[in-house]
Residue frames as qw, qx, qy, qz and C-alpha x, y, z in Angstrom:
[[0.714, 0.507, 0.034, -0.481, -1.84, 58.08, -14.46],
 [0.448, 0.586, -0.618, -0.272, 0.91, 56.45, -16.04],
 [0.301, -0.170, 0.895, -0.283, 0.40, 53.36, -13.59],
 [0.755, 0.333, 0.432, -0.365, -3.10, 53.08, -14.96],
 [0.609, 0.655, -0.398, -0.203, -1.86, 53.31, -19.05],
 [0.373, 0.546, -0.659, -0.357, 0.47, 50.62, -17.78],
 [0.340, 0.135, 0.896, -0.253, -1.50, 48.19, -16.39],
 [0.710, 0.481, 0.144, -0.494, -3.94, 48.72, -19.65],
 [0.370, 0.732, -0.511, -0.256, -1.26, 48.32, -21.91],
 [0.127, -0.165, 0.965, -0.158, -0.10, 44.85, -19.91],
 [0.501, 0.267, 0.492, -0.660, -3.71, 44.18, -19.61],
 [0.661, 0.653, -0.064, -0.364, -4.08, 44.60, -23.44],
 [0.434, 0.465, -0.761, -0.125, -1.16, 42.38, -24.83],
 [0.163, -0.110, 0.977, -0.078, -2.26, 39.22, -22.84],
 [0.394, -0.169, -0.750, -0.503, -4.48, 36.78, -24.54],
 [0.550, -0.405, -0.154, -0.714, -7.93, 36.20, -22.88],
 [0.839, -0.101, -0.509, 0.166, -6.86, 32.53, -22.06],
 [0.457, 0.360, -0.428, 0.691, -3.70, 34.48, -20.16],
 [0.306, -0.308, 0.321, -0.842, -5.79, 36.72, -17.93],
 [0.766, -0.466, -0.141, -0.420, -8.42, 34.08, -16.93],
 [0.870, -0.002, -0.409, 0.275, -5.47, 31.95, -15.88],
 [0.207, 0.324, -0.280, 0.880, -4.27, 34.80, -13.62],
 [0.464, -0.317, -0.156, -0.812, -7.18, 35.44, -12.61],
 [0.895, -0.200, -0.355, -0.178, -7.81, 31.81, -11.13],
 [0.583, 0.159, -0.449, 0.658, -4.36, 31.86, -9.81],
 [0.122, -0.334, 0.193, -0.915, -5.19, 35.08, -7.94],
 [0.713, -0.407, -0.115, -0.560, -8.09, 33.03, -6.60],
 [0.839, 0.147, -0.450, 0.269, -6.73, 30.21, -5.83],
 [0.342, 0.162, -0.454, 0.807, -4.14, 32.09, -3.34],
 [0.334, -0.292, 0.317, -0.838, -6.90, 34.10, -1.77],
 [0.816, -0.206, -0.409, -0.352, -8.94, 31.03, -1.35],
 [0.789, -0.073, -0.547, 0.270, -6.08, 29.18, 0.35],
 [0.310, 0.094, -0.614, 0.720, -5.08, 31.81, 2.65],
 [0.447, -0.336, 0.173, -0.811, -8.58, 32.40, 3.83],
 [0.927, -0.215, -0.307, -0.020, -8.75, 28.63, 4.56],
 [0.579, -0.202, -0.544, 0.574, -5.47, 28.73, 6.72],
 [0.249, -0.283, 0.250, -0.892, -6.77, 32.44, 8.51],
 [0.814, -0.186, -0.162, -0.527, -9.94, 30.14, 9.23],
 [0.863, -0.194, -0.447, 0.130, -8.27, 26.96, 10.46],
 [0.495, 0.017, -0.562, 0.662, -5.85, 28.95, 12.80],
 [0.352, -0.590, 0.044, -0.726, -8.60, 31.40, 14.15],
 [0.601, -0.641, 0.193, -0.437, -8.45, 31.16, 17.70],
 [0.972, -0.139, -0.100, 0.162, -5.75, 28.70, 17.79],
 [0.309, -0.897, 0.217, 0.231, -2.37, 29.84, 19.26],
 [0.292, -0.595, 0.707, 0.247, -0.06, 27.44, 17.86],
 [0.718, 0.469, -0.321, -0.403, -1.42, 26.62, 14.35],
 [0.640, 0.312, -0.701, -0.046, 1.40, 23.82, 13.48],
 [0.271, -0.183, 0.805, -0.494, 1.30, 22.31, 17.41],
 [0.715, 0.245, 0.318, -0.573, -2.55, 21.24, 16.37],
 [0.562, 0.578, -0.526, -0.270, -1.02, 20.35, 12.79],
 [0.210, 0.258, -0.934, 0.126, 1.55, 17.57, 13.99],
 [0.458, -0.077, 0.662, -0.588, -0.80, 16.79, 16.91],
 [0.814, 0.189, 0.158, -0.526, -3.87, 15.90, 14.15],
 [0.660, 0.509, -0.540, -0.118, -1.03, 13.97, 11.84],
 [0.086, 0.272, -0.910, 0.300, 0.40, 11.97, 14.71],
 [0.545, 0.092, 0.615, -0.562, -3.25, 10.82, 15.57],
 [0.837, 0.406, -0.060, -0.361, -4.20, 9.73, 12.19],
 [0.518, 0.469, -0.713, -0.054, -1.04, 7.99, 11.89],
 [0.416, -0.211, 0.745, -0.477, -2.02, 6.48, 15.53],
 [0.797, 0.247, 0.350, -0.426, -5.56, 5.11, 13.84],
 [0.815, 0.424, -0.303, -0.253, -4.28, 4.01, 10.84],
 [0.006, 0.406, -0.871, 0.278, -1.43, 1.69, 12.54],
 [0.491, 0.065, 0.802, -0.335, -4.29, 0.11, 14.90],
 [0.845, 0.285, 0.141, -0.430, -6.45, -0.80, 11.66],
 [0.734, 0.341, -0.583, -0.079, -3.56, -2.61, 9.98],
 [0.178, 0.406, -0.870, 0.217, -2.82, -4.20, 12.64],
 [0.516, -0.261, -0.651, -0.492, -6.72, -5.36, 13.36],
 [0.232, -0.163, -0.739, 0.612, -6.78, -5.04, 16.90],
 [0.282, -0.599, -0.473, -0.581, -9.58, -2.32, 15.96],
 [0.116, -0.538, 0.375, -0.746, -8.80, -0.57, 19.72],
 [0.790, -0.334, -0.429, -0.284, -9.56, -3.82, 21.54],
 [0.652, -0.665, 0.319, -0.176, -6.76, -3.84, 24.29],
 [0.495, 0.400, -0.766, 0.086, -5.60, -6.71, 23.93],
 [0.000, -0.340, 0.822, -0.456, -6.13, -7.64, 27.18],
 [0.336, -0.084, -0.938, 0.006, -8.05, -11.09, 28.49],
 [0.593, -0.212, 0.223, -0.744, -11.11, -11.06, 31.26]]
């Protein structure tokens, strides 16, 4: 009982502002870790996929500055 009395008592000395901001926070965290449970479902190696997707976007964005736009390069 005395757990509940002091979680009222905490409860009761923060300002309204205090607790929604907690409150968001507290989302916030459960948001994000049910996005990364959700991106690693059924993946074994979570950060392997990670680097993999970051070394491919850094792949595409190379070939557009450099305007080749995945032509080869090569003559005919």
């Amino acid at each position: 009982m005395q757990i509940m009395d002091a979680a009222a008592l905490v409860a009761a000395s923060l300002t309204r502002q205090e607790q929604q901001e907690i409150k968001r926070r507290q989302l916030a965290e459960a948001a994000e870790k049910r996005q990364m449970e959700a991106s690693s479902r059924g993946i074994k190696n979570a950060y392997s996929v990670e680097q993999k997707k970051k070394k491919q976007e850094e792949i595409e964005k190379r070939m557009a500055a450099s305007g080749s736009g995945g032509e080869g390069g090569l003559r005919m």
